[in-house]
mmCIF file of the N, C-alpha and C atoms, coordinates in Angstrom:
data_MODEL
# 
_entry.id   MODEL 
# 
loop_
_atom_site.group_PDB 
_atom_site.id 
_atom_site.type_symbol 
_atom_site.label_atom_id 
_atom_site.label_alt_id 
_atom_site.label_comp_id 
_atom_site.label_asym_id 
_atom_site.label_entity_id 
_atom_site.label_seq_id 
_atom_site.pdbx_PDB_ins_code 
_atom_site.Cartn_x 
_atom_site.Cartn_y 
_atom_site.Cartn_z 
_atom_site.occupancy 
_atom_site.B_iso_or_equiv 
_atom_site.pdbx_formal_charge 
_atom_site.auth_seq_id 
_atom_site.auth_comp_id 
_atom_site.auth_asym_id 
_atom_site.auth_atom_id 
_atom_site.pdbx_PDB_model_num 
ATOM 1   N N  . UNK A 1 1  ? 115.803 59.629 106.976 1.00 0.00 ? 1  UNK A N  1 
ATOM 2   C CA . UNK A 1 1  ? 115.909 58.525 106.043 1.00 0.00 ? 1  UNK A CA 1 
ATOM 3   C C  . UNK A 1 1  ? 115.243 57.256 106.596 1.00 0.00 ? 1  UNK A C  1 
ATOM 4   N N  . UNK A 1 2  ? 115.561 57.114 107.929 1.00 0.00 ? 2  UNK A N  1 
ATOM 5   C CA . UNK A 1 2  ? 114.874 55.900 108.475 1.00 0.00 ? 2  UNK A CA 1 
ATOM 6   C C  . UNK A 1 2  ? 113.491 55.597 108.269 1.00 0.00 ? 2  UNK A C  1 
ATOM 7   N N  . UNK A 1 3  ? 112.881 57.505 108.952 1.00 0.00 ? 3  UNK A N  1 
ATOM 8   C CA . UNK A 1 3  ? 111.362 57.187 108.571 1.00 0.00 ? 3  UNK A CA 1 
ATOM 9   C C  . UNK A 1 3  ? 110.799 57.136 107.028 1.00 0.00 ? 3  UNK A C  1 
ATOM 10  N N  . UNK A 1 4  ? 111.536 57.497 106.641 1.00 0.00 ? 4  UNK A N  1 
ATOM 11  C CA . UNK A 1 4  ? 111.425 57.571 104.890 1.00 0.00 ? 4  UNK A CA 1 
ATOM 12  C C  . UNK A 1 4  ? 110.808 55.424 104.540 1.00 0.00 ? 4  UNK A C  1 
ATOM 13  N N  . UNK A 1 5  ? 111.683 55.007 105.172 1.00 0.00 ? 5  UNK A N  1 
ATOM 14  C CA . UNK A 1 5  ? 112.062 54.054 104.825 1.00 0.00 ? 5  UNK A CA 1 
ATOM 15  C C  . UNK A 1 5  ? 110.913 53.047 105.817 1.00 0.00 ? 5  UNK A C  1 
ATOM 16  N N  . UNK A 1 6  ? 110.831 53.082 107.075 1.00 0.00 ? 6  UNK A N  1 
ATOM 17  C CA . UNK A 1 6  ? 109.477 52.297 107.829 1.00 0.00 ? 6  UNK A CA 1 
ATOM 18  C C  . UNK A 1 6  ? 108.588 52.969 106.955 1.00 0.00 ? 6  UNK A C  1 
ATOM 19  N N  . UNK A 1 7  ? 108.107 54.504 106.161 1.00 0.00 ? 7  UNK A N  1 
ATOM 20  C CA . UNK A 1 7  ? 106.601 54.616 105.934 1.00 0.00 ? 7  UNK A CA 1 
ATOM 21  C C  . UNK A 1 7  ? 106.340 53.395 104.106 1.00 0.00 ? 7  UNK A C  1 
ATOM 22  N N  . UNK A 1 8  ? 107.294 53.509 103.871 1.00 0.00 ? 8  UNK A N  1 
ATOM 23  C CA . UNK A 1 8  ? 107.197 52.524 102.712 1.00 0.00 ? 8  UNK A CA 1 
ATOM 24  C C  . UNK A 1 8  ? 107.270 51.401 102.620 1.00 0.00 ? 8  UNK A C  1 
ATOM 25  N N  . UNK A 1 9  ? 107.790 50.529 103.856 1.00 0.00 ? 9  UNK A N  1 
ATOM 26  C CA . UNK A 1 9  ? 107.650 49.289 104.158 1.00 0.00 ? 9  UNK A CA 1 
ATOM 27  C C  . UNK A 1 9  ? 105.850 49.652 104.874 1.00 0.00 ? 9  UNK A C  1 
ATOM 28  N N  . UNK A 1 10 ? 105.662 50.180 105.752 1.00 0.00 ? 10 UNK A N  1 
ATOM 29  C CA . UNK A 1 10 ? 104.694 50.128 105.956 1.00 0.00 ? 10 UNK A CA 1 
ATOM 30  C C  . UNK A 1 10 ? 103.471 50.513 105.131 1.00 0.00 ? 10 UNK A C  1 
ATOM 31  N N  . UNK A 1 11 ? 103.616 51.686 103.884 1.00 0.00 ? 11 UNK A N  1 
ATOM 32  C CA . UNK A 1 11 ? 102.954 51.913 103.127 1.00 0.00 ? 11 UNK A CA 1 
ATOM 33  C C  . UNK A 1 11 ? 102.754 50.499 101.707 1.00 0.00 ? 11 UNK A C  1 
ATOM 34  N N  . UNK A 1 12 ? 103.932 49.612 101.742 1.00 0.00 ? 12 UNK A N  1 
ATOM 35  C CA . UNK A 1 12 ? 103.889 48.134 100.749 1.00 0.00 ? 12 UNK A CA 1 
ATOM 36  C C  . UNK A 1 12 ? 103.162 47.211 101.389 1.00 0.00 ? 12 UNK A C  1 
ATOM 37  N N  . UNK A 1 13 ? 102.881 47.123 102.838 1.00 0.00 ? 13 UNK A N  1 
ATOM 38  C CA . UNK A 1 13 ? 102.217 46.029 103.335 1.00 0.00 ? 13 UNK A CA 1 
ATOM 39  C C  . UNK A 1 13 ? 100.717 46.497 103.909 1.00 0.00 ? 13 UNK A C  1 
ATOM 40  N N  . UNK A 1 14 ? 100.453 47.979 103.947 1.00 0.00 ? 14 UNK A N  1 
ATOM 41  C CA . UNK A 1 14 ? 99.132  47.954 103.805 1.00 0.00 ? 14 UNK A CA 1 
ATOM 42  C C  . UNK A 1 14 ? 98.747  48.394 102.265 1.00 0.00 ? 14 UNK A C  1 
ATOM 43  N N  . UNK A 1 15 ? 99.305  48.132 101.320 1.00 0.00 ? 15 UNK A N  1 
ATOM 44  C CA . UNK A 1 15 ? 99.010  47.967 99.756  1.00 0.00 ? 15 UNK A CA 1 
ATOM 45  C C  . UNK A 1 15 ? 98.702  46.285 99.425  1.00 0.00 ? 15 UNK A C  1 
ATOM 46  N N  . UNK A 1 16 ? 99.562  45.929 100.101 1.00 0.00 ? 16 UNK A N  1 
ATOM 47  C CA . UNK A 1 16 ? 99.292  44.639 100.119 1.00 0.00 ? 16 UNK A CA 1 
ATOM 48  C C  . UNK A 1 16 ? 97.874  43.628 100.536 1.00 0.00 ? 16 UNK A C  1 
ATOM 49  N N  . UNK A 1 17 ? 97.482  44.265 101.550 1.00 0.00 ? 17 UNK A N  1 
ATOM 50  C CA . UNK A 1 17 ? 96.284  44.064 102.191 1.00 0.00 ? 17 UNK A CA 1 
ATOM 51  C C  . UNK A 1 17 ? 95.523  44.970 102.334 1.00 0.00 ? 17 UNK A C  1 
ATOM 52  N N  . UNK A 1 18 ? 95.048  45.725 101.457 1.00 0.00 ? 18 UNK A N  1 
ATOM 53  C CA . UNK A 1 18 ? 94.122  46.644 101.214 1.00 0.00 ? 18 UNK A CA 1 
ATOM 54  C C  . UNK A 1 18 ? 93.391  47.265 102.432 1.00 0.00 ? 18 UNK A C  1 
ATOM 55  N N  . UNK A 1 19 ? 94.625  47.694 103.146 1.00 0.00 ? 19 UNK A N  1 
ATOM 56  C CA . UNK A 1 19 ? 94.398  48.714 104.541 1.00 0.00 ? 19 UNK A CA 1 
ATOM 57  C C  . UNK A 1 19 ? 95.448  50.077 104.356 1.00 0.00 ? 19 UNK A C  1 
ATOM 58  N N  . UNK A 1 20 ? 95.180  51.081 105.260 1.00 0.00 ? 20 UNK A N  1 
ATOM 59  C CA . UNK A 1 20 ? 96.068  51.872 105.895 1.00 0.00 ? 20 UNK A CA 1 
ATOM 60  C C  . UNK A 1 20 ? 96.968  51.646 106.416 1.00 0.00 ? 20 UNK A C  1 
ATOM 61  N N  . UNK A 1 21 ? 98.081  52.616 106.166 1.00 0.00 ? 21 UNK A N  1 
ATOM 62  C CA . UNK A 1 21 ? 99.453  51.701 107.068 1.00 0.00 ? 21 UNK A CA 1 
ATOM 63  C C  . UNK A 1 21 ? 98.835  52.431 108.824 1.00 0.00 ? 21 UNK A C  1 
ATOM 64  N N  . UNK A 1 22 ? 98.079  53.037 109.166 1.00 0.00 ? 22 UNK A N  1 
ATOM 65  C CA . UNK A 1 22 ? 97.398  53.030 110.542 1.00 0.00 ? 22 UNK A CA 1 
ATOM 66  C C  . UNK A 1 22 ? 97.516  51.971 111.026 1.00 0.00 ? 22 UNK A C  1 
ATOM 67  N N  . UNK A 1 23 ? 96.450  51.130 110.491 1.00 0.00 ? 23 UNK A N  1 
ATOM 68  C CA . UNK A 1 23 ? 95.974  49.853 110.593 1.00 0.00 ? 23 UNK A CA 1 
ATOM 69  C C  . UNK A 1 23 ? 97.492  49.123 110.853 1.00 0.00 ? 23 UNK A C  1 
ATOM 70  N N  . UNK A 1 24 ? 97.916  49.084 109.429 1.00 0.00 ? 24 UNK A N  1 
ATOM 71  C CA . UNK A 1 24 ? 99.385  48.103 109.663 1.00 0.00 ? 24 UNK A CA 1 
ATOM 72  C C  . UNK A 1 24 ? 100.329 48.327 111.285 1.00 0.00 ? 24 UNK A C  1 
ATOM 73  N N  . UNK A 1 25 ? 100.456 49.819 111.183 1.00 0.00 ? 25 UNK A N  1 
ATOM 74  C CA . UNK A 1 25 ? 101.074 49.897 112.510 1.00 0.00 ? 25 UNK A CA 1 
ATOM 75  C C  . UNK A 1 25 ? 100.832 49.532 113.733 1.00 0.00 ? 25 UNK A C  1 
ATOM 76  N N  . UNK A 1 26 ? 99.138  49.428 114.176 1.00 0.00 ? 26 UNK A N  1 
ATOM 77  C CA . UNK A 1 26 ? 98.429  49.516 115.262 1.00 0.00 ? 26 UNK A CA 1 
ATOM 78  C C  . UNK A 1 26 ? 98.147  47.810 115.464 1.00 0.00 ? 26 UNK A C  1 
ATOM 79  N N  . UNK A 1 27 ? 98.663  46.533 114.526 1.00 0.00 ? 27 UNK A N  1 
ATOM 80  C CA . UNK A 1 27 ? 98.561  45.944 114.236 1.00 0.00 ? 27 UNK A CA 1 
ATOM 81  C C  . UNK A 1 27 ? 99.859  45.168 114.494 1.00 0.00 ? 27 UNK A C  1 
ATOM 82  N N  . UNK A 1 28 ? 101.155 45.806 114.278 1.00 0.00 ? 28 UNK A N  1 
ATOM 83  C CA . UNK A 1 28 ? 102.467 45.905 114.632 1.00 0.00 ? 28 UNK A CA 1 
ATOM 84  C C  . UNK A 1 28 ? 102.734 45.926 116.090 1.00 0.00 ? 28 UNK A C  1 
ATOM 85  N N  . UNK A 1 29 ? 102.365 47.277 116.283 1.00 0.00 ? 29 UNK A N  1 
ATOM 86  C CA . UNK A 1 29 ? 102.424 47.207 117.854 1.00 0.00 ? 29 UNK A CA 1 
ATOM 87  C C  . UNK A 1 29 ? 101.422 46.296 119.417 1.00 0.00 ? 29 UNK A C  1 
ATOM 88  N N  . UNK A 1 30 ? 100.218 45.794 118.504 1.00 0.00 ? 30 UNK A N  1 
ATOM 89  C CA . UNK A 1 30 ? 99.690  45.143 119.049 1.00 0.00 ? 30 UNK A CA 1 
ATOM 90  C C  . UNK A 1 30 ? 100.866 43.252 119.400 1.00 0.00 ? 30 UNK A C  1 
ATOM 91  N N  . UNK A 1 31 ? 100.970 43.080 118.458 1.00 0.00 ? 31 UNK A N  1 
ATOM 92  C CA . UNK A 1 31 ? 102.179 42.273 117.978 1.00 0.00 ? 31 UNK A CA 1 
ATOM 93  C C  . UNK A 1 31 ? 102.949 42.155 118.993 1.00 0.00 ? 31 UNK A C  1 
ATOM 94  N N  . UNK A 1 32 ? 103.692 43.534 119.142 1.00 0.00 ? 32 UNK A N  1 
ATOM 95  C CA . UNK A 1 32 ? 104.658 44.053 119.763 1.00 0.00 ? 32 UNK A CA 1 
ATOM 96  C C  . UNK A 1 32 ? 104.107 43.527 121.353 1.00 0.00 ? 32 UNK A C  1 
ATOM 97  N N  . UNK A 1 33 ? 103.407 44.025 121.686 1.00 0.00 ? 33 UNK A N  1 
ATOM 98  C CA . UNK A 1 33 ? 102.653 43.615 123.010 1.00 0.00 ? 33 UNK A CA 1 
ATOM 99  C C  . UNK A 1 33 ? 102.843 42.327 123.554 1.00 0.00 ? 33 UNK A C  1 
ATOM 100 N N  . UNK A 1 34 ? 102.006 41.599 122.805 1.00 0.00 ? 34 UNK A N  1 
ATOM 101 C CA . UNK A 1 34 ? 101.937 40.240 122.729 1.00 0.00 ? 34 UNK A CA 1 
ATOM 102 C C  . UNK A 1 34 ? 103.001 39.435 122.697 1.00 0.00 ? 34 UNK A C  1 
ATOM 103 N N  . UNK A 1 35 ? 103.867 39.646 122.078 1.00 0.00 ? 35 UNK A N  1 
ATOM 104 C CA . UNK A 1 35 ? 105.140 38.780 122.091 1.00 0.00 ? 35 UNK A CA 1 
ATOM 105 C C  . UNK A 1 35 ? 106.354 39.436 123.483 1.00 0.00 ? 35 UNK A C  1 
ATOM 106 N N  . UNK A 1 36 ? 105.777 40.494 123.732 1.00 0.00 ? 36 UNK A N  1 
ATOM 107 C CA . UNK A 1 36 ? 106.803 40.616 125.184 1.00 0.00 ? 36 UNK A CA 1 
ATOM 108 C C  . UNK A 1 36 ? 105.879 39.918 126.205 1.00 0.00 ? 36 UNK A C  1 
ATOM 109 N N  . UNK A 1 37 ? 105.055 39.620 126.380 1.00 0.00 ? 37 UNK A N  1 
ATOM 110 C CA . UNK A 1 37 ? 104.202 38.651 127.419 1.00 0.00 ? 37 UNK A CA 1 
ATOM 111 C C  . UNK A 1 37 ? 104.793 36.628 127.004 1.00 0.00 ? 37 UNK A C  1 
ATOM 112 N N  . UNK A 1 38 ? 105.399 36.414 125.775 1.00 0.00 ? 38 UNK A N  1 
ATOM 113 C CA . UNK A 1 38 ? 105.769 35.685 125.918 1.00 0.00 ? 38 UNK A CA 1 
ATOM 114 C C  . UNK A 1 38 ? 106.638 34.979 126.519 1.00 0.00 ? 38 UNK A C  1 
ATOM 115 N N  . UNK A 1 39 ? 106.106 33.389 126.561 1.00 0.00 ? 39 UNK A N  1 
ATOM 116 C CA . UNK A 1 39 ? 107.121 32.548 128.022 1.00 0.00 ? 39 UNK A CA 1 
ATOM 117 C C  . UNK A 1 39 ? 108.453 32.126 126.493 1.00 0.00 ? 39 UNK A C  1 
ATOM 118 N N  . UNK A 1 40 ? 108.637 32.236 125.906 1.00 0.00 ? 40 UNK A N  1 
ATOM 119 C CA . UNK A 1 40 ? 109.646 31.760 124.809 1.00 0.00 ? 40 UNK A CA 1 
ATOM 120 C C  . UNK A 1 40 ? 110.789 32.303 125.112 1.00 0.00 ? 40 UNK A C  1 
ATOM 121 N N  . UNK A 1 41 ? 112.062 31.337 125.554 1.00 0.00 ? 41 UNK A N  1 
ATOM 122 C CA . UNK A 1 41 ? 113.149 31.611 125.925 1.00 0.00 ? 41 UNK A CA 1 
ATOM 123 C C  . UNK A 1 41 ? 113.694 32.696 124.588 1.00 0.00 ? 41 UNK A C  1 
ATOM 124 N N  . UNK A 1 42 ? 113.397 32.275 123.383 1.00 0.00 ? 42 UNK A N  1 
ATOM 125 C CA . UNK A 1 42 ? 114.745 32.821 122.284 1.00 0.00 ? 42 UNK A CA 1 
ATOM 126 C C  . UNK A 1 42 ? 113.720 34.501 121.976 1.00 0.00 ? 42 UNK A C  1 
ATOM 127 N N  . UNK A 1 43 ? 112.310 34.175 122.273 1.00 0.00 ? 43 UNK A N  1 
ATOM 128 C CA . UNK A 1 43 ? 111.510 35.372 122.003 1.00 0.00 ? 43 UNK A CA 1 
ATOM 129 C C  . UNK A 1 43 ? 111.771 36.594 123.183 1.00 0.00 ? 43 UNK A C  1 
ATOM 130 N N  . UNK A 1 44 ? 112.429 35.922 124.300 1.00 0.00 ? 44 UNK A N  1 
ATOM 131 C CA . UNK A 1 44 ? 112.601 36.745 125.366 1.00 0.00 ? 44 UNK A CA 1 
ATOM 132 C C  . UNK A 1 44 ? 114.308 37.578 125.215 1.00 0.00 ? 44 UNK A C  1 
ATOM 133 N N  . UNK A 1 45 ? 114.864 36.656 124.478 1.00 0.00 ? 45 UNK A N  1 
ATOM 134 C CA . UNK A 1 45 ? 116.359 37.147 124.683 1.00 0.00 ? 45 UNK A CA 1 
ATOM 135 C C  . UNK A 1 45 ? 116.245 38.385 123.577 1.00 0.00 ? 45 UNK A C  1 
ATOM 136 N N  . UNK A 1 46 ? 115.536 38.386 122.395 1.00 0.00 ? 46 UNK A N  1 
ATOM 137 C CA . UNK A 1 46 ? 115.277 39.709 121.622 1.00 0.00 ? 46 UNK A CA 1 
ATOM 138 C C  . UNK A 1 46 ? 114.543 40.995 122.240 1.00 0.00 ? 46 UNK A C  1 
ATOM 139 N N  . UNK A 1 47 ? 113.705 40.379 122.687 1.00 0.00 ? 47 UNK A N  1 
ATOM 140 C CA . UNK A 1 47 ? 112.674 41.702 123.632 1.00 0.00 ? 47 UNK A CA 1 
ATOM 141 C C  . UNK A 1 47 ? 113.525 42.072 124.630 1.00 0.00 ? 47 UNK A C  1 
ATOM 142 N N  . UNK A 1 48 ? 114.554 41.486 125.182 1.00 0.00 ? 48 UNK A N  1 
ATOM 143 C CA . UNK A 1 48 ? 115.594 42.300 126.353 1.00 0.00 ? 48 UNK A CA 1 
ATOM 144 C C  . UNK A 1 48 ? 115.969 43.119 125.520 1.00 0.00 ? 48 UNK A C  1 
ATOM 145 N N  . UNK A 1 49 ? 117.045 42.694 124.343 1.00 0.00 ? 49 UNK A N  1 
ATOM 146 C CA . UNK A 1 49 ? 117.465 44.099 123.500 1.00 0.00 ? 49 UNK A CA 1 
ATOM 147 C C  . UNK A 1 49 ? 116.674 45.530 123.071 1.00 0.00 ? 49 UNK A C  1 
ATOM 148 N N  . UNK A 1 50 ? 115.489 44.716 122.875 1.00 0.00 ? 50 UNK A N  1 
ATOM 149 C CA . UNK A 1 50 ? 114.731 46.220 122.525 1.00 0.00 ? 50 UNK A CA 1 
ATOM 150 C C  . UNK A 1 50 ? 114.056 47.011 123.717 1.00 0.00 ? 50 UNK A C  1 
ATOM 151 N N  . UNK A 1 51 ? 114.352 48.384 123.432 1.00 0.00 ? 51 UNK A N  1 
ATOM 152 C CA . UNK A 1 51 ? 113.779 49.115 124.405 1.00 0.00 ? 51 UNK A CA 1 
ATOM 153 C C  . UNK A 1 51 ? 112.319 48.921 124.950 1.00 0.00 ? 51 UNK A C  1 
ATOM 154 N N  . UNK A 1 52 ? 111.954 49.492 126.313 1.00 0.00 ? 52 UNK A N  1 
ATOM 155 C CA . UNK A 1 52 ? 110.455 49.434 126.544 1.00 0.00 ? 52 UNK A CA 1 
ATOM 156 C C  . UNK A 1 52 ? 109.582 49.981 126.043 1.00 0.00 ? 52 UNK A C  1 
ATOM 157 N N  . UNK A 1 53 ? 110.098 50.745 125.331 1.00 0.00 ? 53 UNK A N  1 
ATOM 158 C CA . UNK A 1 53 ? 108.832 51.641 124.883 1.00 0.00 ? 53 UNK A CA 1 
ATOM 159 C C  . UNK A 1 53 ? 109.464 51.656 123.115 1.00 0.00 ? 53 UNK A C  1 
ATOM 160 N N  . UNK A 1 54 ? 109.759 50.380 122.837 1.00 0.00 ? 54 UNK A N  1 
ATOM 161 C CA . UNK A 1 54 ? 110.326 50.586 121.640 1.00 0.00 ? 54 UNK A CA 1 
ATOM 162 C C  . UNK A 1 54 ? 108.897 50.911 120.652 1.00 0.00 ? 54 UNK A C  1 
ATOM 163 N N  . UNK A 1 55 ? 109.383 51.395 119.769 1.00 0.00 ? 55 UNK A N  1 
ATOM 164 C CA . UNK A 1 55 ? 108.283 51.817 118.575 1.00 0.00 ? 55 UNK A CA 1 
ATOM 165 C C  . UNK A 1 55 ? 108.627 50.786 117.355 1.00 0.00 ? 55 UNK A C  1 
ATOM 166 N N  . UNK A 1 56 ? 107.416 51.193 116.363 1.00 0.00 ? 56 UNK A N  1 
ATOM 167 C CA . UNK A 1 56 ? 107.725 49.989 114.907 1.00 0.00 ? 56 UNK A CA 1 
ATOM 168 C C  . UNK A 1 56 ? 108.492 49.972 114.416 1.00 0.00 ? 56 UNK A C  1 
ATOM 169 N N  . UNK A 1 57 ? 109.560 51.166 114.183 1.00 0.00 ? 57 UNK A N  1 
ATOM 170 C CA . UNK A 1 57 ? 110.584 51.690 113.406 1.00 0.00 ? 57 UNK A CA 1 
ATOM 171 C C  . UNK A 1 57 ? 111.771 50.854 114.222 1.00 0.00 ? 57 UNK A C  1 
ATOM 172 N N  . UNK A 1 58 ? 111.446 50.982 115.538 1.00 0.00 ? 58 UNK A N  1 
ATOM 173 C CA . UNK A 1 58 ? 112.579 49.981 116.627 1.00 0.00 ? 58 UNK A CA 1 
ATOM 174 C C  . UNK A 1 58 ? 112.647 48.527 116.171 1.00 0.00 ? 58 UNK A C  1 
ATOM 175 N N  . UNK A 1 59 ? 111.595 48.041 115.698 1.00 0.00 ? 59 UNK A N  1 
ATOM 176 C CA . UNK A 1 59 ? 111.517 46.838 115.665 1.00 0.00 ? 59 UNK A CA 1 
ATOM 177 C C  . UNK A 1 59 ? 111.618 46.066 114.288 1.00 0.00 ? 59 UNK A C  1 
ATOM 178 N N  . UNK A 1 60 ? 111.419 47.172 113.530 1.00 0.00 ? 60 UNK A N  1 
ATOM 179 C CA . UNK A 1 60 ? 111.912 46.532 112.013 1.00 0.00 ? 60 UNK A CA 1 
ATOM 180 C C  . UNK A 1 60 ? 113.570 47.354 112.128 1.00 0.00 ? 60 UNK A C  1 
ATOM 181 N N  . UNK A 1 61 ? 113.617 47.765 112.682 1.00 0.00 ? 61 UNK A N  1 
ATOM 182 C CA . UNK A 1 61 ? 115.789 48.340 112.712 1.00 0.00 ? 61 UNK A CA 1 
ATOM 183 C C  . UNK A 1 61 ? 116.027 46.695 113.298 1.00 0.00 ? 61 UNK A C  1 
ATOM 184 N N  . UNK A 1 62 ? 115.482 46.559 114.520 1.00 0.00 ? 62 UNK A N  1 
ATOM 185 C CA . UNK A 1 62 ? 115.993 45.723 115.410 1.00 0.00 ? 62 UNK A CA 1 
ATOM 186 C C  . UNK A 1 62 ? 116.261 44.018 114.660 1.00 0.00 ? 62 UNK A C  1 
ATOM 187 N N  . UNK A 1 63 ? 114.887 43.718 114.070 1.00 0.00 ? 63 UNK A N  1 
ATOM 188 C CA . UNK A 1 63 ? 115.256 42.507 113.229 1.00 0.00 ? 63 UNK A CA 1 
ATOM 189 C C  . UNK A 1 63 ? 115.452 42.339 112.323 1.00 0.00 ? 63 UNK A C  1 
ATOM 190 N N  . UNK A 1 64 ? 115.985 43.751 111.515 1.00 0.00 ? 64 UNK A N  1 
ATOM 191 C CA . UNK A 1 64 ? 116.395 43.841 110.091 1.00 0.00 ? 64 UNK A CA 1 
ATOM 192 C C  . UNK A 1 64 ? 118.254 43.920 110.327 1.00 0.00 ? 64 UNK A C  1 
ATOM 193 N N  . UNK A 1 65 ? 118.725 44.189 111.815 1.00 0.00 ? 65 UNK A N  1 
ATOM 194 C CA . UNK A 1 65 ? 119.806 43.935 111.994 1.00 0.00 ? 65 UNK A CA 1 
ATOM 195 C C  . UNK A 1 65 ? 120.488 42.474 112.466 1.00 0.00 ? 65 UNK A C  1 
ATOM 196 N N  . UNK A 1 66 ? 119.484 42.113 113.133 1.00 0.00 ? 66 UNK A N  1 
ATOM 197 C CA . UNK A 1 66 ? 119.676 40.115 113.534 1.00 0.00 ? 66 UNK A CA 1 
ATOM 198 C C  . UNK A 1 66 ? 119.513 39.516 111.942 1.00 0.00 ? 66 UNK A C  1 
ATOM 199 N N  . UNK A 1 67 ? 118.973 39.684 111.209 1.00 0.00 ? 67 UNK A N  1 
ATOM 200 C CA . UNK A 1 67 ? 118.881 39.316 109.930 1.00 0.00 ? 67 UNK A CA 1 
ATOM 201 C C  . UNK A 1 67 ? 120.475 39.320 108.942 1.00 0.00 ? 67 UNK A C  1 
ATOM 202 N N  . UNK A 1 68 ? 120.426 40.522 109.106 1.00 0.00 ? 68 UNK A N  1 
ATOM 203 C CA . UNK A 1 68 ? 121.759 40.903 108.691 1.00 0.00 ? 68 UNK A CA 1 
ATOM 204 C C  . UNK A 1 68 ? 123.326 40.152 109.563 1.00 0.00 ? 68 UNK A C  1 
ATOM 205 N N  . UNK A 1 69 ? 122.988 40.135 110.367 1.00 0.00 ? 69 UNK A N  1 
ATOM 206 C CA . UNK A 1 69 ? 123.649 39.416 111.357 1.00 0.00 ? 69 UNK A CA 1 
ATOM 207 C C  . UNK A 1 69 ? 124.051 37.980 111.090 1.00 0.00 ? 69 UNK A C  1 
ATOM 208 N N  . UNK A 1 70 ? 123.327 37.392 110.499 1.00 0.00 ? 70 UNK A N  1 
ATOM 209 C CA . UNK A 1 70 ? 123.365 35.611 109.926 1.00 0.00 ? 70 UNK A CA 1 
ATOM 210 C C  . UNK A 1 70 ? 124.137 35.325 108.850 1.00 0.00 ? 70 UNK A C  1 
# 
């Protein structure tokens, strides 16, 4: 169900921008990269929670639950 659910978020936002959700993902995880190299105290206290080798599906669970959280 989960993946059911990342390929259609990911399949709405490369509809959105007239790409592949490839693209969207590889694009995601680049993302992903980049923001664990950040010096940002509140950007750092989320990237502790998520695993190292978290994947896209990790990371839309992960801030679709801090969301929920508020």
């Amino acid at each position: 169900m989960k993946n059911q659910v990342m390929e259609h978020v990911l399949q709405q936002v490369a509809d959105l921008h007239g790409v592949d959700q490839n693209t969207v993902s590889a694009g995601i995880q680049e993302a992903m990269e980049a923001a664990r190299r950040t010096e940002d105290a509140d950007s750092g206290v989320f990237w502790q929670m998520m695993p190292e080798d978290a994947t896209v599906l990790d990371l839309i669970l992960g801030m679709t639950h801090l969301l929920c959280a508020e």
